[in-house]
N, C-alpha and C positions, 0 to 999 in steps of 0.2 A: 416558527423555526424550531428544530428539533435541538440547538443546543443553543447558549450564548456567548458571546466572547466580550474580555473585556480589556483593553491595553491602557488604561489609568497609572499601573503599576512600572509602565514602560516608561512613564513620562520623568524628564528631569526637574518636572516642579514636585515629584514624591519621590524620588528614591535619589535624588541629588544627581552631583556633577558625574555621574556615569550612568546615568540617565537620558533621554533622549528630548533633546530639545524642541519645544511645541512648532519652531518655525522651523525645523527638520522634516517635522511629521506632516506639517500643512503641505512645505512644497512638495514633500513626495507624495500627498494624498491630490495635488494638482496636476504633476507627471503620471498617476497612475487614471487619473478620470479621464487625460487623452488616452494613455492603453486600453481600460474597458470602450472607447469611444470607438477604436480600432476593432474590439472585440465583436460590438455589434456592426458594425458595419461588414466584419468576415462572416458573420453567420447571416445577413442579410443575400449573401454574394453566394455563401455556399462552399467560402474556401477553408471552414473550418468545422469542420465535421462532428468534431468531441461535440459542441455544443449543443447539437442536436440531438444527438444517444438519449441522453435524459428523456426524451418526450415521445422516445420512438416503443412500441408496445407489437410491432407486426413479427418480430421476430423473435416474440418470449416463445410462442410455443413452440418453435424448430429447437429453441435448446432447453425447453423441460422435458421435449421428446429424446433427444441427443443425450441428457443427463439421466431419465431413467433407462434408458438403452444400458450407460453405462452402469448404474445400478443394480439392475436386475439381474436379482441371481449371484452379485459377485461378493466376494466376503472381501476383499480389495482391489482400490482403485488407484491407479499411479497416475500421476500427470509427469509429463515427461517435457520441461521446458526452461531457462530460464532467466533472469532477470526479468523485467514487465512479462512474462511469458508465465511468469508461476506468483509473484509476491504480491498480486492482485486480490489472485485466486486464495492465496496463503491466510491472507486481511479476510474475505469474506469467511471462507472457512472457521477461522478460529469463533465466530457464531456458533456454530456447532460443536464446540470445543476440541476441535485440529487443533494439537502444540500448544494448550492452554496444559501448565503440568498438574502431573498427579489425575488427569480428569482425560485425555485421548486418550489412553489405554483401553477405558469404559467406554469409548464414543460406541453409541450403535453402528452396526453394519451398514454400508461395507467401510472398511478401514480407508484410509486415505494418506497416501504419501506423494507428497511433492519434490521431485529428485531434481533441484534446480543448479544444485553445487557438482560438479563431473568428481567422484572423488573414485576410482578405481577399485578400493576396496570395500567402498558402502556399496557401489553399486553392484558388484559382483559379489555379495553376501545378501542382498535383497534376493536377487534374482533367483540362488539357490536357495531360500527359506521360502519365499512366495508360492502357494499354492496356484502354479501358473493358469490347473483348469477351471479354476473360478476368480482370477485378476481379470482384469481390463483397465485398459492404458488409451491415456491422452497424451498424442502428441501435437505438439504446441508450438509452432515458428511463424511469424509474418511472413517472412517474407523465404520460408523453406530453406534456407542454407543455414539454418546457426549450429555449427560443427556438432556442441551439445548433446543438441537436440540428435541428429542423425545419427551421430554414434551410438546413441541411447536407444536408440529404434532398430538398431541394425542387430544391436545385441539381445533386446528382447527377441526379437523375429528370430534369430542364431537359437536362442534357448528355447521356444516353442517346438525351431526344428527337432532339438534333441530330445524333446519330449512326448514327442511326436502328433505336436497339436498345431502345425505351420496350420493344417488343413483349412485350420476353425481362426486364425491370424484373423479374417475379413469382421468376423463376429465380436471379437475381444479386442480391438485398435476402434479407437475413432480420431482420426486428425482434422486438425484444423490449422490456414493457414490461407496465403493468400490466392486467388483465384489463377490457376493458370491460362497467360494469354497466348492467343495464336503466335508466334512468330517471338514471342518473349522469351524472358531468362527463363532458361530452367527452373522449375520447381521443383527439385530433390527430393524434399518430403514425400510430395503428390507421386514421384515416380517412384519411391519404396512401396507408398502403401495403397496405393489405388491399383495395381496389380495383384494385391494382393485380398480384394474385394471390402476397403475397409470405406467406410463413408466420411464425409468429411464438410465440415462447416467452412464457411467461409469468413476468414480475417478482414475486419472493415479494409479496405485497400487506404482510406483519409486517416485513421487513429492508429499511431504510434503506439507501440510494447507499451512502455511505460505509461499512457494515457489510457489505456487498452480496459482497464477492469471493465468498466460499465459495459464493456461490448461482450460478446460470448467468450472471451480469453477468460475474463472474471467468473461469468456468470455459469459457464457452465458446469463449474465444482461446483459453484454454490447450490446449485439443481440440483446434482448426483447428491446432495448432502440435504437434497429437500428443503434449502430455504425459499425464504419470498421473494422470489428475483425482478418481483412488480413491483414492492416495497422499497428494492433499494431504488429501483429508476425513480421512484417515486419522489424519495428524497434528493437524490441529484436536482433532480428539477425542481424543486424548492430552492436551490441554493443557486441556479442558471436563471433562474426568472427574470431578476432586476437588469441580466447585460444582457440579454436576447430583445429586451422588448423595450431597449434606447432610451431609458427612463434615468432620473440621476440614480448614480449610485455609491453615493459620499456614504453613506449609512449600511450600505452594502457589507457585510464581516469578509467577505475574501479581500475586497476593496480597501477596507480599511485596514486587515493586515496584510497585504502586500505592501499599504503605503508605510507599514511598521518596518519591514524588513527594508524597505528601501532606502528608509533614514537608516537604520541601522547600519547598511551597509556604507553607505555614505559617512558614517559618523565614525567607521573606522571597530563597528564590531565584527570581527572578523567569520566568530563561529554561531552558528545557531542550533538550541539543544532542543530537542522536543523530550519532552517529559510527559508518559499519560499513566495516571494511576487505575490500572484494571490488568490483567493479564490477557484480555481479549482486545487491547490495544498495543501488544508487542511488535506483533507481522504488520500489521498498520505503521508504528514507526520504520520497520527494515524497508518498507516500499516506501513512505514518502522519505527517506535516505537516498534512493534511487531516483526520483522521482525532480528530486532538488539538487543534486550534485551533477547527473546526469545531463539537468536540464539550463543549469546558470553557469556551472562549471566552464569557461570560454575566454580565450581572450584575455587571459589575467585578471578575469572577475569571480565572480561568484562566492557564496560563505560558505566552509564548512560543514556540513549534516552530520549532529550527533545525534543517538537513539538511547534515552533513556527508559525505566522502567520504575514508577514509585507502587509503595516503597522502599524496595530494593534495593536503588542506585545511590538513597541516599548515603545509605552505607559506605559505597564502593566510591561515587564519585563527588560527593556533597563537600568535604574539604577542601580539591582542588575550584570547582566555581564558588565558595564561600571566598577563600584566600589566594586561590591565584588572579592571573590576569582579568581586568575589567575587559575581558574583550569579545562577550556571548549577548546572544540575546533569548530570552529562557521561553517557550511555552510549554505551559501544564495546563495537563487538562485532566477535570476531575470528575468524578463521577456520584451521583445518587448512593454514599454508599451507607451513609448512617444507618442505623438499625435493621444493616442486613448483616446475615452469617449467623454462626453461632454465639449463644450469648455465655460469659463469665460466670462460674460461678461462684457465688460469694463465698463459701468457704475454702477453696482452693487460691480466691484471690487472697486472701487474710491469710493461708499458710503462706502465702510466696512473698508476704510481706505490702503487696498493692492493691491493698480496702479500695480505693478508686478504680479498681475495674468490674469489682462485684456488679452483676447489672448489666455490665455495658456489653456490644459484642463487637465481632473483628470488625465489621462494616465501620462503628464507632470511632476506632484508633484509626482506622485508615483517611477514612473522613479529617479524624484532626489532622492525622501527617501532612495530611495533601495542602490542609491551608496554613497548619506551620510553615511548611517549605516554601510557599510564595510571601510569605511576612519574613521566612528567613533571610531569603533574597534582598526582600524590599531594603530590612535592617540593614544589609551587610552592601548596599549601594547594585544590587544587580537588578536590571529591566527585566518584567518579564510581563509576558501575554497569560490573562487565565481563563480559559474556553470551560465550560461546566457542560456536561449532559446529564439527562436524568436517566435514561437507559442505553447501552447500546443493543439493539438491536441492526433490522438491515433497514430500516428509515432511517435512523439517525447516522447509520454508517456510510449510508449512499451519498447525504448530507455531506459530514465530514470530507469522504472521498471527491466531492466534486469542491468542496471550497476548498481543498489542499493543490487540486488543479489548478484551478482558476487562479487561486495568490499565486504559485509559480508562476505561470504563462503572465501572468499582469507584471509581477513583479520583472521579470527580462524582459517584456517588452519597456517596462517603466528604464531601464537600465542600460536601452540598448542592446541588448543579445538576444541571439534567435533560442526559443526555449525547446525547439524542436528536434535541431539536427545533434551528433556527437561525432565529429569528426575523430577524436581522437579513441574515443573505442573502436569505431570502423578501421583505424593502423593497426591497433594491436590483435582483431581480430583475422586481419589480411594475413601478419604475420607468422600466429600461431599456426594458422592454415600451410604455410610454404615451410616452418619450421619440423612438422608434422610430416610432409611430402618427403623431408630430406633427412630425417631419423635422428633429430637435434633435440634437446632436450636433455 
């Protein structure tokens, strides 16, 4: 296993009475072995598809092809999509140092912008600074109607026109999206850009936006960006093995943390913070944010999703979960970082007054932050999960990304709720659509 997890620190026989009690966590570790029991039984059937991706390899090389298409030649690359549509793609990318700061300025060529926020004046300042005859654009929709998206595409098409490159539109677009059927709904997307000679991948029709990474929605940045898109399936399927092939899975880390969050929730913790110390696990927390609110959000259930950042946040948000409400349940996850980075030097540490850093480097203090802060917790009576990796790469992240799946999907089904559908973004999306038609706003 490319990381471990350890929830000891969860338990209310070590961090006391706001702590989670052991016959909370057994019966929801009993409620959730019927959900993976559900699980295999759906991928023996065929009616749940995510679980398969992991093992599936026929269709890397249509999108290493797809992603040096988009590569080639281009000094930047826009994907143009979003929620599960871009913060997938966002996760993998920051491997490459995408929105890691101080360090994407420097990323090699081609540049890479993910425009998943509609914000009028970003996007109409991109458009005009973008060297439109060497960009190339992904556009990104399931199921081809996300307003977004087509506004987004309308407008670049619009500004090629004025540049007078619509010509070469088929060459610099590749979309992807779901396959249009005979006699079916319109595909919107497919009816901009396929007129316009651009090619186009096909959206798993079974995996949902938000479950979407492992599939080409994910993977095909991470292509354009040259990483190992074998690698991450690789590790997915490391973390899918024990529920596909009906084995126990008490010992299972997604298994045993869904069965964490389940007493949690049960026990009346209302919010859950993820905390991961690395700057190439930020866009990693913004999509499983999506990922878990999106997905448990129903019904008058579901927790909370906050997105932390160590060391950072301890700054910013460490006072309120130190003193306020007992009402979170913490994971952090830390990283391999002792005796990486630059090292101290001893005489500038002795001017600054701190002889104990002579010697040591940033890797070092970060290291200690990350396991003060879970001892700080422990002290100050808060639960928390602490998952370690030793590198992130795109094994350990395909890893991560599929057991953040799976504890979702287990955890609603452990809870009763469908982790699939979101009826209530589907209203406000209807909405803004007719709000739009009738110049409201």
């Amino acid at each position: 296993m490319t990381f471990t997890q350890s929830i000891d620190l969860a338990r209310a026989t070590t961090v006391g009475g706001n702590g989670l009690p052991d016959t909370a966590i057994d019966a929801a570790l009993a409620a959730v072995e019927t959900a993976a029991g559900r699980l295999a039984s759906e991928y023996r059937a065929g009616t749940l598809p995510l679980l398969s991706v992991p093992g599936e390899t026929g269709d890397l090389a249509a999108i290493r092809q797809a992603g040096a298409r988009l590569a080639d030649g281009a000094s930047d690359v826009v994907i143009l999509g979003t929620g599960g549509s871009s913060l997938g793609g966002q996760t993998l990318a920051q491997l490459a140092d995408y929105a890691v700061p101080g360090l994407g300025r420097f990323a090699d060529k081609p540049r890479i912008h993910f425009l998943d926020n509609l914000d009028p004046l970003t996007f109409g300042s991109l458009l005009e600074r973008l060297p439109l005859a060497t960009t190339r654009f992904a556009a990104v929709s399931k199921s081809g109607g996300t307003g977004e998206t087509l506004l987004q595409t309308m407008a670049v098409l619009s500004a090629l026109d004025r540049e007078g490159l619509r010509s070469r539109a088929g060459s610099l677009f590749v979309g992807l999206s779901e396959p249009q059927v005979d006699g079916g709904k319109r595909n919107a997307l497919r009816a901009l850009l396929e007129p316009e000679g651009a090619p186009f991948l096909d959206h798993h029709t079974g995996v949902g936006g938000r479950y979407s990474v492992l599939t080409n929605v994910g993977l095909l940045p991470a292509a354009t960006l040259g990483l190992d898109i074998a690698a991450i399936r690789a590790g997915a399927a490391e973390v899918v093995a024990p529920f596909i092939s009906g084995g126990d899975v008490r010992e299972a880390p997604s298994a045993i943390g869904a069965a964490l969050n389940v007493a949690a929730t049960l026990e009346g913790k209302a919010i859950a913070v993820f905390m991961g110390y690395a700057d190439r696990l930020e866009r990693f927390a913004r999509w499983w944010v999506q990922l878990w609110a999106e997905s448990l959000g129903k019904d008058g259930k579901g927790t909370q999703p906050v997105a932390a950042l160590g060391p950072v946040d301890q700054h910013s948000q460490q006072q309120l979960y130190l003193a306020g409400p007992k009402d979170k349940l913490f994971t952090v996850v830390t990283t391999a970082a002792r005796g990486r980075g630059p090292t101290i030097d001893a005489g500038l540490a002795e001017r600054a007054g701190q002889a104990d850093f002579a010697g040591k480097t940033i890797g070092d203090l970060v290291a200690a932050q990350g396991i003060a802060m879970i001892d700080t917790f422990v002290r100050n009576g808060c639960p928390v999960r602490h998952i370690h990796v030793d590198r992130i790469d795109e094994r350990t992240m395909g890893a991560l990304l599929m057991h953040f799946m799976l504890e979702t999907i287990l955890t609603g089904f452990a809870l009763g709720i469908d982790p699939f559908d979101q009826p209530a973004v589907e209203e406000a999306k209807i909405l803004a659509k007719r709000y739009l038609a009738e110049g409201r706003g």
